[in-house]
C-alpha positions as CSV (number, residue, x, y, z in Angstrom):
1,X,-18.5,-13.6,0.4
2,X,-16.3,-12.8,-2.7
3,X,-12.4,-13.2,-2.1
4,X,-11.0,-9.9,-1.4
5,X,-9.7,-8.2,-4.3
6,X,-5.9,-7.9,-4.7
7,X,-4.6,-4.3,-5.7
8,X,-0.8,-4.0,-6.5
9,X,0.9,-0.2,-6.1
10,X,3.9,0.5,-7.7
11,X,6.2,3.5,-9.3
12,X,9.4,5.3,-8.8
13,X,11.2,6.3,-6.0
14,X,9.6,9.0,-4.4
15,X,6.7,8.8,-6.7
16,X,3.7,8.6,-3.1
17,X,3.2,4.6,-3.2
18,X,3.1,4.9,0.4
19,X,0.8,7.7,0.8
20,X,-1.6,5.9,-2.1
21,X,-1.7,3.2,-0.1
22,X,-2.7,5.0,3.0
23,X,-5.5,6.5,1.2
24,X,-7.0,2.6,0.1
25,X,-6.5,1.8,4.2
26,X,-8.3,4.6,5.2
27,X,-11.1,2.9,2.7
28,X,-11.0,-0.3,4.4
29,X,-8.4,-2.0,2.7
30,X,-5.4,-4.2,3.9
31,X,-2.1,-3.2,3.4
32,X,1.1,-4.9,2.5
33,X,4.4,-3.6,2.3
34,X,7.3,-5.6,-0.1
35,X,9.8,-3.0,1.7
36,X,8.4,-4.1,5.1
37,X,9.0,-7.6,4.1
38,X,12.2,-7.0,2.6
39,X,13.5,-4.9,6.0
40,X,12.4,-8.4,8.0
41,X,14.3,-10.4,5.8
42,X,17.4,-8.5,6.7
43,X,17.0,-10.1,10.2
44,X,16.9,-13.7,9.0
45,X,19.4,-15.2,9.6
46,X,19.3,-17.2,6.1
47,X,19.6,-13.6,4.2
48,X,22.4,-11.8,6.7
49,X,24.1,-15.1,6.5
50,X,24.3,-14.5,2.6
51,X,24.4,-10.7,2.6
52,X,27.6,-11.0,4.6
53,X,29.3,-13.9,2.5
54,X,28.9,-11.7,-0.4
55,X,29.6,-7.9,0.5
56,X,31.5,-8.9,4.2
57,X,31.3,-6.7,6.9
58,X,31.1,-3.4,5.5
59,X,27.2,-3.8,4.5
60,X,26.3,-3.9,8.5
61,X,26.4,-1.2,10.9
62,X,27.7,-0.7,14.7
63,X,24.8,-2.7,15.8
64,X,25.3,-5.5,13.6
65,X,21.9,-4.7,11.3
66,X,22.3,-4.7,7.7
67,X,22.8,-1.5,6.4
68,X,20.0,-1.0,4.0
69,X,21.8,2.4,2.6
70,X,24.7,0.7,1.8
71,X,23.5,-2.3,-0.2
72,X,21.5,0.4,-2.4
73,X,24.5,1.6,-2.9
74,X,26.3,-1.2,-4.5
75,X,23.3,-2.3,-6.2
76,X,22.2,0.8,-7.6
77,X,25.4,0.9,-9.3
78,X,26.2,-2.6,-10.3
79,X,23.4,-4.8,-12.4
80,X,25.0,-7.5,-11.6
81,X,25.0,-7.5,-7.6
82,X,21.5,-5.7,-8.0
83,X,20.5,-9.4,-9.6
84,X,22.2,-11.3,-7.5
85,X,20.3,-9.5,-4.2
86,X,16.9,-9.5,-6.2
87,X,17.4,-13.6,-6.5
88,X,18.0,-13.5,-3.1
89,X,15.1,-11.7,-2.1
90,X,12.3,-11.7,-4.7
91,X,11.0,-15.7,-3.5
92,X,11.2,-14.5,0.0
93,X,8.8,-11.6,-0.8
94,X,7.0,-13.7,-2.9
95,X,6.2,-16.1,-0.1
96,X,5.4,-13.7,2.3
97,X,3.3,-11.8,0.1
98,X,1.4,-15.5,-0.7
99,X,1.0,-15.9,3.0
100,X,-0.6,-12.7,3.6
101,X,-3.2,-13.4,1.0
102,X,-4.1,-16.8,2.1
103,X,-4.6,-15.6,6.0
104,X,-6.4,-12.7,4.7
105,X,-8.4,-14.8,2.6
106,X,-9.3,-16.8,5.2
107,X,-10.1,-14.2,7.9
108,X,-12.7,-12.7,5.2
109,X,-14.0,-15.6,3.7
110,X,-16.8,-16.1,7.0
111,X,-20.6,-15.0,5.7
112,X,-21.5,-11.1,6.2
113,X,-18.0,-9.6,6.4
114,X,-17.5,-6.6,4.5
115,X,-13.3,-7.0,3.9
116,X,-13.3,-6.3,0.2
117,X,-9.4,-5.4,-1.1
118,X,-6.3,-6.0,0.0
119,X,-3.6,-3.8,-1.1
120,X,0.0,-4.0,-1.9
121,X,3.1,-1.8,-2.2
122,X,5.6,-3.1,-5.0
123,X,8.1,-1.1,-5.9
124,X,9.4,-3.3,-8.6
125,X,6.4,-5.3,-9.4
126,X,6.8,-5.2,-13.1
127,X,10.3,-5.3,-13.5
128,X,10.4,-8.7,-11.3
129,X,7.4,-10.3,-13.3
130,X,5.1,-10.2,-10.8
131,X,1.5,-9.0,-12.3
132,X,-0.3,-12.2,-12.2
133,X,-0.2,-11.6,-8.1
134,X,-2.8,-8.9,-8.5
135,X,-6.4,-8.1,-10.1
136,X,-5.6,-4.6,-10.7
137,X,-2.3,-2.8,-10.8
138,X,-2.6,0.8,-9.7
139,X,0.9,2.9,-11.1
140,X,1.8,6.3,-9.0
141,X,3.8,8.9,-10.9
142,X,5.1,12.1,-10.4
143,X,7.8,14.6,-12.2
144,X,11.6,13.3,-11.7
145,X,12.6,17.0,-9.8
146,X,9.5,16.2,-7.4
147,X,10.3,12.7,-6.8
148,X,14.2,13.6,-5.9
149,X,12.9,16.5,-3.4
150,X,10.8,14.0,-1.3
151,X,13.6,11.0,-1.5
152,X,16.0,13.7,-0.2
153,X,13.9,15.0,2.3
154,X,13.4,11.3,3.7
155,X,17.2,10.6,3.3
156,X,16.7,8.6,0.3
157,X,18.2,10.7,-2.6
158,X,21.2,9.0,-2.8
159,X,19.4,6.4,-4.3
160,X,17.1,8.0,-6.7
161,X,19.8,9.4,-8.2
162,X,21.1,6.5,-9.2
163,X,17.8,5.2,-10.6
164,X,18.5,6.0,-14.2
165,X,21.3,3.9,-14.0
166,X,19.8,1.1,-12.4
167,X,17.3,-1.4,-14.4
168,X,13.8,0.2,-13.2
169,X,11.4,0.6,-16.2
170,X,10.7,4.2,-16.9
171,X,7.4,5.6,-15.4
172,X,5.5,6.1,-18.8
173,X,5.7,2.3,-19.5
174,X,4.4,1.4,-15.6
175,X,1.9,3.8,-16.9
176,X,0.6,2.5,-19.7
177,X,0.8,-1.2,-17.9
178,X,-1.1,-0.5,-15.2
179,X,-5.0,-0.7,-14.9
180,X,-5.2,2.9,-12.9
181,X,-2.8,5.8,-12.8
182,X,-2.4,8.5,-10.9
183,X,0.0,11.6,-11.1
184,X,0.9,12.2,-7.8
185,X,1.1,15.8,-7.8
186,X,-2.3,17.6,-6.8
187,X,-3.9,18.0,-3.6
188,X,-4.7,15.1,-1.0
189,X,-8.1,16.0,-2.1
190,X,-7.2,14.8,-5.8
191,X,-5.7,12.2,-4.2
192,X,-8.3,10.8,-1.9
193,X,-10.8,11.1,-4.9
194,X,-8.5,8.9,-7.0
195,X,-8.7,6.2,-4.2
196,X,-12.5,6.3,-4.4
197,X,-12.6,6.1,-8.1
198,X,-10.5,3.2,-8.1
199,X,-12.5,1.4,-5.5
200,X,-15.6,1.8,-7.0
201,X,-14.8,1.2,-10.1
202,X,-13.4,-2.6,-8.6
203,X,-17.0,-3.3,-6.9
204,X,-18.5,-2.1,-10.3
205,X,-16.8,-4.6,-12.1
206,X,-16.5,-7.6,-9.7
């Protein structure tokens, strides 16, 4: 059978990567997260080890965990720390994300299974170079007011409204660099008929 076909996600804070992503899964598709990765990485000991020598104590909290809020905080603000932590953990996620494909590759790869994509969630995928990963690059959008609502309401928006600030490319160029866009702003109707139109437009093409 064909080698499944690699979709990467991506778009602002807040934009629905995660619920887009949902939507390919319920299709058959197998996610992967680059924030998942990233939030195990916090609990190797290489990357606490580092976080620690550079920011000290103050990014970890009563249980000793890194404190994910609190590095956004100084990164968010600070290009220079914000390159220093995406060094750090960009190669990681990269070699993760390269070990994912190859065991799902070679889970799919036996005659008559049906696995056909595999899908991933990048929130920086452009800014950090990464498009040759993919085969398609599907980029999620939605108006700033909406996107700080739904950050807020997940205890995010601290962040988001730091975004302008920090060195995130602005939605309209993820746009018109991406193979498929969606404005995530209609019902999950529009949403799940997006997901199908994307999919079948892949098979159409393989």
């Amino acid at each position: 059978m064909p080698r499944p076909i690699v979709i990467g996600v991506t778009g602002g804070i807040g934009a629905g990567k995660s619920t887009v992503v949902d939507a390919f899964s319920r299709r058959g598709a197998t996610p992967f997260s680059a924030d998942a990765a990233v939030h195990e990485l916090y609990a190797d000991p290489h990357v606490r080890d580092a976080v620690r020598e550079r920011w000290g104590s103050s990014v970890f909290d009563g249980s000793g965990d890194v404190d994910r809020g609190s590095i956004a905080a100084i990164v968010f603000n600070d290009p220079a720390e914000r390159a220093w932590l995406e060094s750090l953990l960009h190669p990681l996620v990269g070699v993760a994300w390269d070990r994912f494909v190859a065991e799902q590759q070679a889970l799919h790869s036996a005659p008559g299974d049906s696995a056909e994509f595999l899908v991933a969630e990048v929130p920086l995928l452009f800014e950090a170079g990464l498009e040759d990963r993919y085969d398609t690059i599907v980029a999620i959008t939605a108006p700033l007011p909406t996107r700080i609502a739904r950050a807020e309401a997940r205890g995010s928006g601290r962040t988001l409204s730091a975004e302008r600030d920090a060195a995130q490319m602005p939605e309209a160029e993820k746009a018109e660099r991406a193979d498929f866009t969606y404005a995530n702003t209609g019902s999950v109707e529009d949403l799940e008929a997006f997901a199908d139109s994307v999919l079948d437009s892949l098979r159409a093409a393989r």
